[in-house]
TORVEX-570142 format. One record per residue (C-alpha): residue number from 0; x, y, z. Coordinates in nm, 3 decimals. Layout:
<pts>
<pt tordren="NUM" px="X" py="Y" pz="Z"/>
...
</pts>
This chain:
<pts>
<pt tordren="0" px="0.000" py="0.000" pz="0.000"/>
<pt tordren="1" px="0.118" py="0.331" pz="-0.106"/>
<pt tordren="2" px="-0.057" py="0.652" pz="0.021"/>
<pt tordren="3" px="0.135" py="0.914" pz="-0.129"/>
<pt tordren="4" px="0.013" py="1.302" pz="-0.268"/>
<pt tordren="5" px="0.082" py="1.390" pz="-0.579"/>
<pt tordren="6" px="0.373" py="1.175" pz="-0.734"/>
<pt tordren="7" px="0.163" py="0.938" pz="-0.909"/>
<pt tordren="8" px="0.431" py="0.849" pz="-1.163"/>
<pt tordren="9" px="0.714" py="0.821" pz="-1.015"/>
<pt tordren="10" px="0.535" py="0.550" pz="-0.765"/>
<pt tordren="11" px="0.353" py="0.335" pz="-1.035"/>
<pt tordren="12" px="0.650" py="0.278" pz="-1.260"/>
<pt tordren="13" px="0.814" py="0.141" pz="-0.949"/>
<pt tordren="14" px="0.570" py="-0.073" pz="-0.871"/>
<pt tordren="15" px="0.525" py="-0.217" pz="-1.191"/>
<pt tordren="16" px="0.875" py="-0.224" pz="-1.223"/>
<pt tordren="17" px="0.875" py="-0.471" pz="-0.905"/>
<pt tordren="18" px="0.583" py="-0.716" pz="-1.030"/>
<pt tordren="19" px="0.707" py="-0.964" pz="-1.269"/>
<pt tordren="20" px="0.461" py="-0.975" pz="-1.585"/>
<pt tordren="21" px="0.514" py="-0.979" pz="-1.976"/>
<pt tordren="22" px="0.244" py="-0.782" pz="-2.053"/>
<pt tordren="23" px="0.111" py="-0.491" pz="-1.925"/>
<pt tordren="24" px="-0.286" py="-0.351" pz="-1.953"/>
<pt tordren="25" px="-0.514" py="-0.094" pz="-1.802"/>
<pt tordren="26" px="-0.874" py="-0.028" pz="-1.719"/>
<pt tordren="27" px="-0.937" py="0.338" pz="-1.698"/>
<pt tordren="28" px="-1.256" py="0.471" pz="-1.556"/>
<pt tordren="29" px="-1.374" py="0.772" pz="-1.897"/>
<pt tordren="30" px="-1.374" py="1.116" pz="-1.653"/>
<pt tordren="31" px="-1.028" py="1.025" pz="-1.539"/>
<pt tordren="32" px="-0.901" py="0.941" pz="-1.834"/>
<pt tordren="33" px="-1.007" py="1.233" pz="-1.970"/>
<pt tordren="34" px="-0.930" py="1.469" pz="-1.671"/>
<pt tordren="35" px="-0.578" py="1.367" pz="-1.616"/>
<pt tordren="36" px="-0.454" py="1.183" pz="-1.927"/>
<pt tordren="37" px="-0.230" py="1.466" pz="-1.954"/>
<pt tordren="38" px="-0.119" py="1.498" pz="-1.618"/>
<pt tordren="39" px="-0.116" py="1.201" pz="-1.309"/>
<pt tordren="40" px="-0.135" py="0.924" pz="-1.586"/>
<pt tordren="41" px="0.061" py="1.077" pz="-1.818"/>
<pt tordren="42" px="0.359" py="0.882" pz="-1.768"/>
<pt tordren="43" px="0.210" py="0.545" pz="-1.682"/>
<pt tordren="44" px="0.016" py="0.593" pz="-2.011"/>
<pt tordren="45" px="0.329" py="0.621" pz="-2.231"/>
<pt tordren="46" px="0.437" py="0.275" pz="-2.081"/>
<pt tordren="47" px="0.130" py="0.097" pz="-2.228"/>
<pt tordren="48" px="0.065" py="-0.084" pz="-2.576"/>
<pt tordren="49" px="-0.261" py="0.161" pz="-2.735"/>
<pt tordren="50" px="-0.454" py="-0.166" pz="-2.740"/>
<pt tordren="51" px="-0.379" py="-0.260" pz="-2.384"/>
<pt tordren="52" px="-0.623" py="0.013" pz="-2.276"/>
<pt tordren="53" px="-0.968" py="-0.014" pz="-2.225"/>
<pt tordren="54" px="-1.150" py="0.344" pz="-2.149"/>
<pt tordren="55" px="-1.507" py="0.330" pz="-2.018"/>
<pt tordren="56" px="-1.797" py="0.467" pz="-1.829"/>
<pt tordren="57" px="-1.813" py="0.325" pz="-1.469"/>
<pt tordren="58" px="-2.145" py="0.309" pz="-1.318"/>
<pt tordren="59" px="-2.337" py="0.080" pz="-1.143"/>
<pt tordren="60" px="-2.529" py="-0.046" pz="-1.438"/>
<pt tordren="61" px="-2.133" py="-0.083" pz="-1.640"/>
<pt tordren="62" px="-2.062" py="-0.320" pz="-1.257"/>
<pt tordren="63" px="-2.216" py="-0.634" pz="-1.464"/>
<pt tordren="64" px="-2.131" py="-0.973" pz="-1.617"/>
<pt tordren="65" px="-2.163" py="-0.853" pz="-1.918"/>
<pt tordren="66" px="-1.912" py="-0.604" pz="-1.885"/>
<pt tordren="67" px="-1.687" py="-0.875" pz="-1.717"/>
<pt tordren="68" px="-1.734" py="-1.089" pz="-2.037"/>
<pt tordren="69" px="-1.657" py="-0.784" pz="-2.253"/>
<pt tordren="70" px="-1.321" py="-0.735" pz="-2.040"/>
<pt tordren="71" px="-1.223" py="-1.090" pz="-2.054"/>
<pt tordren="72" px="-1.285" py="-1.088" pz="-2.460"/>
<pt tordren="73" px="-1.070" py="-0.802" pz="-2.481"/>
<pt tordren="74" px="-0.780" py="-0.936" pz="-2.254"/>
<pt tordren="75" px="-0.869" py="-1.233" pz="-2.492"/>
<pt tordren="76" px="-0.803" py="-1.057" pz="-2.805"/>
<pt tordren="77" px="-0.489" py="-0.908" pz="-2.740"/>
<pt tordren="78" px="-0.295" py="-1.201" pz="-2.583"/>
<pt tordren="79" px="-0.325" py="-1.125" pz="-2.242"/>
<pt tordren="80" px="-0.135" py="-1.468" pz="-2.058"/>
<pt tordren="81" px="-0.100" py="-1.602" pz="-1.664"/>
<pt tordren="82" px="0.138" py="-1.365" pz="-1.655"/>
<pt tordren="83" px="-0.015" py="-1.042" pz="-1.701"/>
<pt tordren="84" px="-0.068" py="-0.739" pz="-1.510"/>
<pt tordren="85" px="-0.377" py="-0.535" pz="-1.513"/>
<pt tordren="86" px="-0.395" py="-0.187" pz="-1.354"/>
<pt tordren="87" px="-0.720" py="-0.095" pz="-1.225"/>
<pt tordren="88" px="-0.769" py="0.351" pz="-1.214"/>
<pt tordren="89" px="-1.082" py="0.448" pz="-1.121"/>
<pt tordren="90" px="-1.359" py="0.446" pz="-0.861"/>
<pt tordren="91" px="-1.509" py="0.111" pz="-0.659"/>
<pt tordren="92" px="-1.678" py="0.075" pz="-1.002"/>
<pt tordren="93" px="-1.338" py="-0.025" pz="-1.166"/>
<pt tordren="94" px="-1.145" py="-0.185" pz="-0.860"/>
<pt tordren="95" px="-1.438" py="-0.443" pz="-0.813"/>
<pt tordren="96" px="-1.522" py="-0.489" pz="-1.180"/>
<pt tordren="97" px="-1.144" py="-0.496" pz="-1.248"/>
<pt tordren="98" px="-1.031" py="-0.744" pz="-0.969"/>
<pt tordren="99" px="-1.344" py="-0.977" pz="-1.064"/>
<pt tordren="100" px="-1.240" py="-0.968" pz="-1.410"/>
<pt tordren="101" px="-0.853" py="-1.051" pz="-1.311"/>
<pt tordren="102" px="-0.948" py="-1.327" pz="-1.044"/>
<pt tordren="103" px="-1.119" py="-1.558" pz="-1.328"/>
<pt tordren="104" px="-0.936" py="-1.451" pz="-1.629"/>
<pt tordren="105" px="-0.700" py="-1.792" pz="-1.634"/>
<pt tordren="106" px="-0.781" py="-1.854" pz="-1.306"/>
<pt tordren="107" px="-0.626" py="-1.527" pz="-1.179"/>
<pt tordren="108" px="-0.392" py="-1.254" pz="-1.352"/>
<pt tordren="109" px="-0.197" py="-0.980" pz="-1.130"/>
<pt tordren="110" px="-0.346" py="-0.654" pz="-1.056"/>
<pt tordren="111" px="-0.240" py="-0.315" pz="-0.941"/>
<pt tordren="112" px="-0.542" py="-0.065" pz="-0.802"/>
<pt tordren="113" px="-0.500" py="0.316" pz="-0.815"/>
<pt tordren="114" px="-0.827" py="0.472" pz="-0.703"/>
<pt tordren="115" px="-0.910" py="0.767" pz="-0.804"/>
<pt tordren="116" px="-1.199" py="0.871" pz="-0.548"/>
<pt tordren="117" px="-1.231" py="0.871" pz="-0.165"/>
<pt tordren="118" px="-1.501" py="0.591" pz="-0.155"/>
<pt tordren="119" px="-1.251" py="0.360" pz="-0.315"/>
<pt tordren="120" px="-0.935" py="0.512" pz="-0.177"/>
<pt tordren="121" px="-1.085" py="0.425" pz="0.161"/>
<pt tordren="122" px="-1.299" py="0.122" pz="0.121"/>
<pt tordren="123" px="-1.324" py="-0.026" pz="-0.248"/>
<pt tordren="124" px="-0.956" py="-0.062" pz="-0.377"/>
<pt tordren="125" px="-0.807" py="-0.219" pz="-0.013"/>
<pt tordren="126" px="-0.925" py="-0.574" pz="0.144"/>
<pt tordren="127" px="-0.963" py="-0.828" pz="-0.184"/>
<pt tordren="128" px="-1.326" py="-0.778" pz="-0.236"/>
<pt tordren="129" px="-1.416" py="-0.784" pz="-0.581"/>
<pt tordren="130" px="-1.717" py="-0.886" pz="-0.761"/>
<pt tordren="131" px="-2.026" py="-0.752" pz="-1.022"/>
<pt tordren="132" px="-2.406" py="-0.678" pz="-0.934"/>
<pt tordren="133" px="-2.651" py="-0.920" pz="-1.036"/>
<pt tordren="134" px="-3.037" py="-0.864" pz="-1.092"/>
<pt tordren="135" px="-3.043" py="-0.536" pz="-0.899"/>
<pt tordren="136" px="-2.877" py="-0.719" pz="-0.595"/>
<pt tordren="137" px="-2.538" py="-0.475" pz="-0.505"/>
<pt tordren="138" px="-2.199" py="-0.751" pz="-0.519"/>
<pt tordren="139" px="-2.395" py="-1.073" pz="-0.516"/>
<pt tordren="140" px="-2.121" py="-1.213" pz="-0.747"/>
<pt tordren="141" px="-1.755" py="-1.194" pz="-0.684"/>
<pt tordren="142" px="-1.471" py="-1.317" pz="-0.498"/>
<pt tordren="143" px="-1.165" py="-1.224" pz="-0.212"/>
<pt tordren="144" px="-0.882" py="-1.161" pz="-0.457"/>
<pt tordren="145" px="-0.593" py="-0.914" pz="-0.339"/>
<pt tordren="146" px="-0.420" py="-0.684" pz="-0.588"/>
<pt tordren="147" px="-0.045" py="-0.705" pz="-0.628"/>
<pt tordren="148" px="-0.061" py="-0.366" pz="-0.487"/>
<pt tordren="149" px="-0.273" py="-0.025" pz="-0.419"/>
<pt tordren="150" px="-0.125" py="0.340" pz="-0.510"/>
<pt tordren="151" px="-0.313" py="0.548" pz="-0.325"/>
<pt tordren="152" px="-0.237" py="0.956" pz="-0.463"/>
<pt tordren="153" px="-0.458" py="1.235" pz="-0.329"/>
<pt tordren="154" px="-0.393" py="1.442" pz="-0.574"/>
<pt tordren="155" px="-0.730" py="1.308" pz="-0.770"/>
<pt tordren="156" px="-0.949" py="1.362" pz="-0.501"/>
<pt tordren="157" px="-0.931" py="1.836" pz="-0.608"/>
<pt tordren="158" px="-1.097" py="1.738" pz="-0.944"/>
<pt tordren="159" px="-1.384" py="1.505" pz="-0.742"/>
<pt tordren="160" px="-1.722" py="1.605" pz="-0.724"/>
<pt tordren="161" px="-1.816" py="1.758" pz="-0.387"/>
<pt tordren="162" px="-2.159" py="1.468" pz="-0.405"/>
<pt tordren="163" px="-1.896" py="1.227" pz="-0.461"/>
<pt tordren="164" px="-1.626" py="1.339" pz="-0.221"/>
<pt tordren="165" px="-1.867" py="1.334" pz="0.071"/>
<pt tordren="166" px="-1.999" py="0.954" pz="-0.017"/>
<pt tordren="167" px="-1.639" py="0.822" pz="0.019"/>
<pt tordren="168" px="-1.634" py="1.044" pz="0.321"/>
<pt tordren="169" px="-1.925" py="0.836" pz="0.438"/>
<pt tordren="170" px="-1.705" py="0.538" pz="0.496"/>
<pt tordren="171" px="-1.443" py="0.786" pz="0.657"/>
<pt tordren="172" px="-1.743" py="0.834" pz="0.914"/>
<pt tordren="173" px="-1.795" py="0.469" pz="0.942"/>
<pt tordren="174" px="-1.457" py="0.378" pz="1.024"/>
<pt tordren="175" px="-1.450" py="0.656" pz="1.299"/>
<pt tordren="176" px="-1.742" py="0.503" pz="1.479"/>
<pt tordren="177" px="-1.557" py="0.184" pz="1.464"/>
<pt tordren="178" px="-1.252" py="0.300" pz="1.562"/>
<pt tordren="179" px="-1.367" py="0.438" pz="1.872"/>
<pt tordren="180" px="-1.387" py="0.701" pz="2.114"/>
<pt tordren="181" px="-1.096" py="0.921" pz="2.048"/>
<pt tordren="182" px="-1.131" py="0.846" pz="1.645"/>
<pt tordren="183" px="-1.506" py="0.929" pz="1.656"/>
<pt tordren="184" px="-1.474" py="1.280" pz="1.850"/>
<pt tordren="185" px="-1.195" py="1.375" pz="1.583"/>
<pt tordren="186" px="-1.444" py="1.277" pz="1.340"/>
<pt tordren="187" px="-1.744" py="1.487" pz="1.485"/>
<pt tordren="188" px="-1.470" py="1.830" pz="1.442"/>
<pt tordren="189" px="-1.363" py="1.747" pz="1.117"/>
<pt tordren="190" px="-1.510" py="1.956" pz="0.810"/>
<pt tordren="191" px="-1.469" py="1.735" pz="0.454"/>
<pt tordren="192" px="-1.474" py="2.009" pz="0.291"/>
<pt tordren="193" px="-1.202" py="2.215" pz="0.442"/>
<pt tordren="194" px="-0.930" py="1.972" pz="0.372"/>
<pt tordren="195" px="-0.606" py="2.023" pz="0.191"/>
<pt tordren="196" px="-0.475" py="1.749" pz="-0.064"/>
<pt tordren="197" px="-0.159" py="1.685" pz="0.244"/>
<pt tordren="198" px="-0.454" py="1.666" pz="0.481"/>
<pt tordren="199" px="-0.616" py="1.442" pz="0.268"/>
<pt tordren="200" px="-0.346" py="1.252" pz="0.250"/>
<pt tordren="201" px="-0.333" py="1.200" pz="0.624"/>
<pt tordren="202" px="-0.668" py="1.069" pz="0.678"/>
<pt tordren="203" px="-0.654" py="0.851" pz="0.378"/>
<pt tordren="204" px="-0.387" py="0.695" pz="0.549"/>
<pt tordren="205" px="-0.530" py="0.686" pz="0.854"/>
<pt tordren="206" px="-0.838" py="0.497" pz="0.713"/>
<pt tordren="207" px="-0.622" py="0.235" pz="0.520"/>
<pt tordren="208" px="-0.413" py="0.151" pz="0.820"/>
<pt tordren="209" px="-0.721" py="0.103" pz="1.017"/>
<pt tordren="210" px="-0.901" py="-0.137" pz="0.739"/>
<pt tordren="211" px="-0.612" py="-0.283" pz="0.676"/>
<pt tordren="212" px="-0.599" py="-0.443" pz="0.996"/>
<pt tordren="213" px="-0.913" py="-0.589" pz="1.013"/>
<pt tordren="214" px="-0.882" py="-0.777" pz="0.700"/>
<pt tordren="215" px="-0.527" py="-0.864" pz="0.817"/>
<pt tordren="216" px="-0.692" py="-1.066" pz="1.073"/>
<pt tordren="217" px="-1.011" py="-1.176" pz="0.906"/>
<pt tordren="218" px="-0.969" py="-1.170" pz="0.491"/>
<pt tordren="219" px="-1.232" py="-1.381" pz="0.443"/>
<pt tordren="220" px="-1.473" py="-1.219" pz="0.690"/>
<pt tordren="221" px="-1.563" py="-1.497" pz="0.899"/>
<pt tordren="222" px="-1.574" py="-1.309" pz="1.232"/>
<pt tordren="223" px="-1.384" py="-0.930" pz="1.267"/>
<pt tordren="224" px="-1.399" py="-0.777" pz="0.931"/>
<pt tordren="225" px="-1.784" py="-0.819" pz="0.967"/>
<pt tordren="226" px="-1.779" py="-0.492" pz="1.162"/>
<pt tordren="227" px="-1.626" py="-0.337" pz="0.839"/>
<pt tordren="228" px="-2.063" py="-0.350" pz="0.755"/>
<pt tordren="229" px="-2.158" py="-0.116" pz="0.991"/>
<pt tordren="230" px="-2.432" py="0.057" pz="0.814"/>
<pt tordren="231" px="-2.447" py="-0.152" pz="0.459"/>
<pt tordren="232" px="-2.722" py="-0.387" pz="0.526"/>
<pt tordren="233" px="-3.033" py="-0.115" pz="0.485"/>
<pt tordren="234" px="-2.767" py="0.108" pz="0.299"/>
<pt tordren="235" px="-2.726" py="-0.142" pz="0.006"/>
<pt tordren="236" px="-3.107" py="-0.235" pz="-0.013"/>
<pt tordren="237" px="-3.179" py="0.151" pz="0.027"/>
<pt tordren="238" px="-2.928" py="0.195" pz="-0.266"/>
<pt tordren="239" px="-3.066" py="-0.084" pz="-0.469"/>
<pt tordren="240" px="-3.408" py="0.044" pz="-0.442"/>
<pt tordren="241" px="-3.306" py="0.393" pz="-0.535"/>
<pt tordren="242" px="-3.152" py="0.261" pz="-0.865"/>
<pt tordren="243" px="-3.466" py="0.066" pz="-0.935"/>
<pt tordren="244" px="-3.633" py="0.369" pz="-0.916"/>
<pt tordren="245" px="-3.435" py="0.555" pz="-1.139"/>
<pt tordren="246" px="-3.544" py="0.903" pz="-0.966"/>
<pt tordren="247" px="-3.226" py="1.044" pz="-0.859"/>
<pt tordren="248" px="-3.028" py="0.705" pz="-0.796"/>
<pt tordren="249" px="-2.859" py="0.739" pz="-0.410"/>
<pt tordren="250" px="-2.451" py="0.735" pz="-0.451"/>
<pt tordren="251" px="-2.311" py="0.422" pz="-0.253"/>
<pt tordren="252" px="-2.173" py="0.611" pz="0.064"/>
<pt tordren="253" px="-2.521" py="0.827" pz="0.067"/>
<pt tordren="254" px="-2.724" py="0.460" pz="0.117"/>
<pt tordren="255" px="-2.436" py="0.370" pz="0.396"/>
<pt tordren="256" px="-2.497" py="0.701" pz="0.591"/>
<pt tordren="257" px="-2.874" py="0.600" pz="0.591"/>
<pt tordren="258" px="-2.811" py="0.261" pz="0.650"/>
<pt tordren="259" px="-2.573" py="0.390" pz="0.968"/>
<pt tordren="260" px="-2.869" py="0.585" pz="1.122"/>
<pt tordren="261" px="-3.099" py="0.313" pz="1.081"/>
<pt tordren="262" px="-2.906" py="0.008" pz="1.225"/>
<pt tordren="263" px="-2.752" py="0.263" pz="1.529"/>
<pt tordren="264" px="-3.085" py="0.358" pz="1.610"/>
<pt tordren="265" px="-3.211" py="-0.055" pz="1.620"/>
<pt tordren="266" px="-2.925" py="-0.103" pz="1.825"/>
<pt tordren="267" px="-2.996" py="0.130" pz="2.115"/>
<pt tordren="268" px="-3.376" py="0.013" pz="2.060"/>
<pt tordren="269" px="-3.324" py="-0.333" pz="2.137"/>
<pt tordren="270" px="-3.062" py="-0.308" pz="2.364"/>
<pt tordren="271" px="-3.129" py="-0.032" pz="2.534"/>
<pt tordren="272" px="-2.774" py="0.137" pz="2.464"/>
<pt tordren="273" px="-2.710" py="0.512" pz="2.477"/>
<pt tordren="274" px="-2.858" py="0.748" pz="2.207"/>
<pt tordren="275" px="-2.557" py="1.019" pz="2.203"/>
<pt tordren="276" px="-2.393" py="0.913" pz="1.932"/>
<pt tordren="277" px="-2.687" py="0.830" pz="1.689"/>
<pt tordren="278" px="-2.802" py="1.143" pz="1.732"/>
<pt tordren="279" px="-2.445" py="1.314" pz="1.651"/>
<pt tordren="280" px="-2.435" py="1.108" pz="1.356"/>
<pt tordren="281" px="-2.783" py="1.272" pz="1.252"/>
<pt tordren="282" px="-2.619" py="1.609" pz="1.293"/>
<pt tordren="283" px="-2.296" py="1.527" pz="1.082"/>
<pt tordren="284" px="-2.522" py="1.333" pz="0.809"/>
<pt tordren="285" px="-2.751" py="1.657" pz="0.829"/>
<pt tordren="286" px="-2.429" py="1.873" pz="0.711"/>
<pt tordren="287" px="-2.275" py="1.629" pz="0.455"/>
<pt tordren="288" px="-2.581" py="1.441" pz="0.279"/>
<pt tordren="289" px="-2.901" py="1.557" pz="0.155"/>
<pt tordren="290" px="-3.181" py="1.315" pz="0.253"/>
<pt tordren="291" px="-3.363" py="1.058" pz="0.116"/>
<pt tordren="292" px="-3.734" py="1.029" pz="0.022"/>
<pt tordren="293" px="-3.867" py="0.682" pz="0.061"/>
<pt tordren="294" px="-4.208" py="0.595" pz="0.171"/>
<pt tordren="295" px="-4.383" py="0.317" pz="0.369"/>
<pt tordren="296" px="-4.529" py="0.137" pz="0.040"/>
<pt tordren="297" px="-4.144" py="0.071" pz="-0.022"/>
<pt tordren="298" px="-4.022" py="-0.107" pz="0.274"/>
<pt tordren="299" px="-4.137" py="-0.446" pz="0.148"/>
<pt tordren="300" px="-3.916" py="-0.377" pz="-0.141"/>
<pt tordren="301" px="-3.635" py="-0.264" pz="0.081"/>
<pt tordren="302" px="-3.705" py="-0.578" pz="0.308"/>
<pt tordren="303" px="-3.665" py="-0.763" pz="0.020"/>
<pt tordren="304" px="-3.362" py="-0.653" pz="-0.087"/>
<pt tordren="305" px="-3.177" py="-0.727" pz="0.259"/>
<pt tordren="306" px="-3.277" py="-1.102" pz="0.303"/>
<pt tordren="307" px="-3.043" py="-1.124" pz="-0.031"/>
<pt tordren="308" px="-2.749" py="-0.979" pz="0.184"/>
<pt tordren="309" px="-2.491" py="-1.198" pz="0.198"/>
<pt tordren="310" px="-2.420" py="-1.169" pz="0.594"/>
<pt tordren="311" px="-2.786" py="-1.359" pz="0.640"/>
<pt tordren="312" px="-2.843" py="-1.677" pz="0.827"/>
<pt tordren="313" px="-3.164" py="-1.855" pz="0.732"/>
<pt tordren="314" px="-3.477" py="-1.650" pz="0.741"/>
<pt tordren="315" px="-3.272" py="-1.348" pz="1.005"/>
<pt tordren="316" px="-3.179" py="-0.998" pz="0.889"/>
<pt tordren="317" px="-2.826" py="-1.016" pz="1.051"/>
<pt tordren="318" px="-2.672" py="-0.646" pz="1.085"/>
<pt tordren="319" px="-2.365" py="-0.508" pz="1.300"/>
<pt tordren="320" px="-2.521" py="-0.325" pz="1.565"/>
<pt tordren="321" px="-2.262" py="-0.016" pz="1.754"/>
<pt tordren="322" px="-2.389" py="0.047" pz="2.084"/>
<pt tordren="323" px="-2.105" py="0.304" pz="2.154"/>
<pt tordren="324" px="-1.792" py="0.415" pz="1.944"/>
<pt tordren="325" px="-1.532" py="0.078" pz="1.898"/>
<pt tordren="326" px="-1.835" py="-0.160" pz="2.049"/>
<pt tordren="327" px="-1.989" py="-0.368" pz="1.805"/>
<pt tordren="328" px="-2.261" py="-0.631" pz="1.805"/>
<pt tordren="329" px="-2.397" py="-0.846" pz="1.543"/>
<pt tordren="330" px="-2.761" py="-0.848" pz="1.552"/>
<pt tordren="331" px="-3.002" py="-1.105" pz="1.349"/>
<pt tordren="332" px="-3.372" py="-0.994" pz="1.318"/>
<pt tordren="333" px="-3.692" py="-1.231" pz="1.231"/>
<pt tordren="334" px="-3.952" py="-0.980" pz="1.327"/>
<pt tordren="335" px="-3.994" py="-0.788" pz="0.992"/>
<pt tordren="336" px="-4.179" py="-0.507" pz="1.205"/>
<pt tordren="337" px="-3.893" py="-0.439" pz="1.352"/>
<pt tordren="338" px="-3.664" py="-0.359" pz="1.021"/>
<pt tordren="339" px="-3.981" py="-0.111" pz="0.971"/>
<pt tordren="340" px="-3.968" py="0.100" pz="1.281"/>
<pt tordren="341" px="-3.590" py="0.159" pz="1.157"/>
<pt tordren="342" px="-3.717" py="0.286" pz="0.817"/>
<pt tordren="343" px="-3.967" py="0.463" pz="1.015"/>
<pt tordren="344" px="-3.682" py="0.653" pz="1.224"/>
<pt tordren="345" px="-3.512" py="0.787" pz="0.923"/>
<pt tordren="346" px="-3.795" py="0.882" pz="0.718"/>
<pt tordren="347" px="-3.923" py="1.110" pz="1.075"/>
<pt tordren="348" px="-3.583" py="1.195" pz="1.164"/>
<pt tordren="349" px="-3.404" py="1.304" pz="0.849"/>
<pt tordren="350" px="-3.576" py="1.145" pz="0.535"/>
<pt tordren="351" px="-3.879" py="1.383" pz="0.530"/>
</pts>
């Protein structure tokens, strides 16, 4: 892992410099490419073969088997071997898609990520987990597959959308409440907007080494890195709903931030925990993320969603509960009133 702040090329032709491989290819999310061609990937562009890059426009709907197929025909095409790299730049769109794509292409090719936007910086591009969506269900298919190695350089995140700066900054919030007391209160001061690229740079780092850890002790998330969830059961079937339907689709760390409020709020309902911290989460969500219109002739579909969430056990809901800062608890939930007086919280409390 390299977090580093402008000095992009010097780091990447190092690293690939280190990783044995014969040939070498690229996946470029199309607004970097465009936005920096010129610039941060203007050297590791000159290294490349013009048919060893394949430009295109991440989204969601682009996360899909059939643009895994497309990838693989490509690498197909132009001779890609065992023994090829692939270099991932882009958001969680491209380090998932990418990675997938790598992990099966002859049973596994090398990859390097370089994320280009908090959300992956943070979250998407560290920890293995790759995969596609799949009938409107976020991830469903995919695999634990670790890049070679991740070049982290802040220097993308001053040409990131302010929407899409504060849903990476989402999971920055996420890993403060698991971090714990100290980490959260920093959190709770801290203005995303305010930052420099060195301060960026900082926090990143901060974030990475904290992630890192968990999956250090629990890559396959069989017990620890579950906690790394906080917030993604609801937030993924919130987000899956909102791209169903199609009226101003929910970014991925806007779904987490509701899904955060909603499963804090269960957990100091059924355990009777302290309500200081969900409520200073309200306030920082209230500053950072505009909120959410869903209604009560949705939940079903929401409900719906979740019991396709891989973290399920039989016919329970099972979510990671925070009754303070830094103390977890799985939860599993039968009662499907219960997942509705969540919804109901958000929808009186911040959702309008």
């Amino acid at each position: 892992m390299r977090v580093i702040y402008n000095s992009l090329g010097r780091e990447c032709i190092s690293a690939i410099a280190e990783i044995p491989h014969d040939f070498l290819f690229i996946l470029c999310d199309s607004q970097v490419y465009n936005l920096h061609k010129e610039g941060a990937l203007k050297d590791i562009l000159s290294m490349l073969h013009p048919t060893h890059l394949q430009v295109f426009e991440a989204s969601e709907r682009s996360k899909s088997i059939d643009s895994a197929t497309d990838l693989w025909e490509w690498l197909i095409a132009e001779g890609a071997t065992r023994k090829s790299l692939l270099v991932n730049i882009g958001g969680g769109v491209v380090t998932d898609l990418g990675g997938y794509v790598a992990s099966c292409y002859m049973r596994g090719i090398k990859t390097i990520n370089i994320p280009t936007t908090l959300l992956a910086m943070v979250d998407a591009s560290t920890g293995g987990k790759t995969g596609v969506n799949h009938q409107g269900i976020k991830n469903i298919i995919g695999v634990f597959y670790m890049p070679e190695e991740v070049i982290i350089d802040t220097c993308f995140l001053s040409t990131q959308a302010i929407p899409d700066l504060l849903s990476g900054y989402a999971e920055v919030i996420k890993h403060a409440l698991l971090g714990g007391m100290e980490s959260w209160k920093k959190c709770c001061m801290t203005d995303p907007l305010a930052l420099t690229g060195e301060e960026w740079k900082d926090i990143v780092a901060e974030n990475v080494i904290f992630k890192e850890s968990i999956v250090a002790a629990d890559f396959k998330e069989s017990g620890l890195r579950k906690i790394l969830n906080l917030g993604h059961t609801f937030g993924h079937a919130i987000e899956s709903l909102s791209h169903y339907k199609q009226l101003a689709p929910l970014k991925h760390g806007e779904a987490v931030a509701i899904g955060m409020i909603i499963e804090l709020y269960l957990t100091s309902s059924l355990l009777g925990t302290s309500t200081k911290t969900l409520y200073q989460l309200v306030q920082i969500c209230r500053e950072n993320f505009s909120p959410y219109a869903y209604n009560c002739k949705d939940y079903d579909s929401i409900i719906g969603y979740m019991t396709h969430d891989k973290k399920n056990a039989g016919n329970k809901i099972s979510f990671i509960g925070l009754a303070q800062p830094g103390e977890t608890k799985a939860i599993e939930i039968e009662d499907k009133e219960i997942l509705k007086k969540g919804l109901d919280f958000y929808r009186e409390t911040f959702g309008g």
